[in-house]
C-alpha positions in Angstrom: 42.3 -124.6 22.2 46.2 -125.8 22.7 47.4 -122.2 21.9 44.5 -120.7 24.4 46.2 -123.3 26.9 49.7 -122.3 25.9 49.5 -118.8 26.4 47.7 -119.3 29.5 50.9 -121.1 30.9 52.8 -118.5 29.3 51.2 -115.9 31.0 51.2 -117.6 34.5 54.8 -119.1 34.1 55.9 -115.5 33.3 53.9 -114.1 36.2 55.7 -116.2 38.3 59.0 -116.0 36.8 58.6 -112.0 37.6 57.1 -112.3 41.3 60.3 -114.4 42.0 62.6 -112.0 40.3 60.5 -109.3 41.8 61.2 -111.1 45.3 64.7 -112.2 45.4 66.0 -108.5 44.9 63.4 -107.2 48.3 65.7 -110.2 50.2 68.5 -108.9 50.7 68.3 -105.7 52.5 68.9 -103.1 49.9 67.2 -100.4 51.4 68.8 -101.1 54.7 65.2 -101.6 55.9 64.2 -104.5 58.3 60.9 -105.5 56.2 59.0 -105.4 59.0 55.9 -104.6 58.2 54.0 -106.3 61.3 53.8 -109.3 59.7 55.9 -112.6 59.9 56.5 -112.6 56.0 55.0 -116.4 55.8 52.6 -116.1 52.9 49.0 -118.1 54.6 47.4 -117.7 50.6 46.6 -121.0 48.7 44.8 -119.8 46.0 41.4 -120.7 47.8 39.1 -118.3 49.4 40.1 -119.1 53.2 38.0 -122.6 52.8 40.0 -125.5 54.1 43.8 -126.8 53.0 43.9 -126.9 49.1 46.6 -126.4 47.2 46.5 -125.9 43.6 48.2 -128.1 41.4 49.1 -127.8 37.1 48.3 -131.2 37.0 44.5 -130.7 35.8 43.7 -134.0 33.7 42.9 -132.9 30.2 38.7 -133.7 30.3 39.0 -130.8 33.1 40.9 -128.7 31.3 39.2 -128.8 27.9 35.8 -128.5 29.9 36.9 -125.3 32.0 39.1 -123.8 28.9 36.0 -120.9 28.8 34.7 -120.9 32.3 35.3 -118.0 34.7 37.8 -118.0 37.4 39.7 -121.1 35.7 43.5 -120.1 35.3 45.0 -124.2 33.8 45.1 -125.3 37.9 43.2 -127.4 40.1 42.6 -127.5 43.9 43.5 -130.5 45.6 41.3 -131.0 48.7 42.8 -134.9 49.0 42.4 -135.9 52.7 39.4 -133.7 53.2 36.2 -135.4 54.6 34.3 -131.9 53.1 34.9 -129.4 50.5 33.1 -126.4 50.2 32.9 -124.5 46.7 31.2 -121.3 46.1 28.2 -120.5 43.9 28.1 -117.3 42.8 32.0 -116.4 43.3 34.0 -114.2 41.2 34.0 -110.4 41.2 30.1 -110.5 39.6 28.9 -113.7 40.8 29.1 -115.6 38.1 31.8 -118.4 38.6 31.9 -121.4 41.0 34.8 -121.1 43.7 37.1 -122.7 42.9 35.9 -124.1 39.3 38.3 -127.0 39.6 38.7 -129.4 42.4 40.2 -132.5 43.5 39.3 -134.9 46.2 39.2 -138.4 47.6 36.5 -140.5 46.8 33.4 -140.3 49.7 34.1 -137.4 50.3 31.0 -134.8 50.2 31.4 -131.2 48.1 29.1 -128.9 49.5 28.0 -126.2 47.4 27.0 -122.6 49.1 25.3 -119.8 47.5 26.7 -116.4 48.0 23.8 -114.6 47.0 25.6 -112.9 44.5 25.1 -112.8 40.6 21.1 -114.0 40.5 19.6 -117.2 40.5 21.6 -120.5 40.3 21.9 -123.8 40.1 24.4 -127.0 40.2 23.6 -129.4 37.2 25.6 -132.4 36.1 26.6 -132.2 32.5 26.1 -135.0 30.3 29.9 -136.2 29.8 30.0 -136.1 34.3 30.4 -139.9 35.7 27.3 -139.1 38.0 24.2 -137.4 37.6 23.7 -134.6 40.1 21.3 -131.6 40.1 20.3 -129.1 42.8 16.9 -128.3 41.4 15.4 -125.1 40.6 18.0 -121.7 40.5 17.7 -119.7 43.5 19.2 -116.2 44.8 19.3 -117.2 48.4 22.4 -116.6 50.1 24.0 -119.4 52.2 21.4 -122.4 50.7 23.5 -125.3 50.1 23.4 -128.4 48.0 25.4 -131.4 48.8 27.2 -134.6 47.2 29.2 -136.9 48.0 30.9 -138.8 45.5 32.1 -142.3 46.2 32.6 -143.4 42.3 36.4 -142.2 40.9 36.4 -140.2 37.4 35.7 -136.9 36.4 32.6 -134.9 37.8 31.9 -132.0 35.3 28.9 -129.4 36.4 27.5 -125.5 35.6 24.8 -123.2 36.0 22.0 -123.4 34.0 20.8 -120.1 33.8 25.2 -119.1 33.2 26.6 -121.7 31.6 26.8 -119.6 28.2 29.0 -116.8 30.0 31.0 -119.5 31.7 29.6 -120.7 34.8 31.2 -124.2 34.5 33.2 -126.0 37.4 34.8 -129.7 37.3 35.6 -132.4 40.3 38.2 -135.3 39.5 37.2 -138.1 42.0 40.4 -140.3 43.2 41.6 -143.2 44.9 41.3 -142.8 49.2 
């Protein structure tokens, strides 16, 4: 699982490593264009799906990591939603539905995750797993776009969950709890 987790930072850091490369010869003018391409050049992404503030962080603790080492849409990060009264993850995310979005999260202790279907992917679900701090469950899978499931969390530690009917392709997604 450590080489699965090295070559994933590999991978990313080398990504990265290339975008910047990539970007520091497009600053300078070369083509004796302006850049303007309409827009201001600030870059508004945070790796989230247009939800509220999080940032993502390489700082996943390693219960997290070794949970989410299979699940879809996991890349070794985790968002931090610290400060947020309310975060809002995704059921059914990912290009066929089958991920929660995003699989890793951070937050503050009180404060409520709400879970939303997309209605993609089939019928889910949101069930604690047994190694989780708290025992959660949304009852029965369902298909229905925009049902949500809601849980605050006012215990620190680390909140592990999936899918029942996906959690063999990968349906996992993880919550560390912290200090307000």
């Amino acid at each position: 699982m450590s080489d699965r987790l090295s070559r994933r930072r590999y991978v990313a850091g080398t990504g990265a490593a290339l975008t910047l490369g990539t970007l520091a010869g497009c600053s300078g003018g070369g083509d004796g264009g302006d850049g303007s391409d309409g827009s201001d050049g600030s870059d508004d992404s945070d790796g989230s799906d247009g939800g509220s503030g999080g940032s993502g962080s390489d700082d996943v603790p390693s219960e997290i990591d070794d949970y989410l080492s299979d699940a879809r849409l996991y890349e070794g990060t985790i968002m931090d939603y610290t400060g947020e009264d309310e975060v809002t993850v995704e059921v059914g995310g990912g290009s066929d539905g089958l991920a929660f979005d995003p699989p890793a999260i951070r937050i503050d202790s009180s404060t409520t995750v709400v879970w939303e279907w997309t209605g993609q992917g089939g019928a889910h679900n949101v069930t604690s797993a047994e190694e989780s701090e708290s025992d959660f469950e949304s009852g029965n899978a369902v298909d229905e776009e925009g049902k949500t499931f809601e849980q605050s969390f006012d215990n620190t530690g680390i909140q592990l969950y999936y899918c029942t009917p996906h959690e063999t392709v990968g349906m996992l997604g993880a919550i560390e709890v912290v200090e307000a």
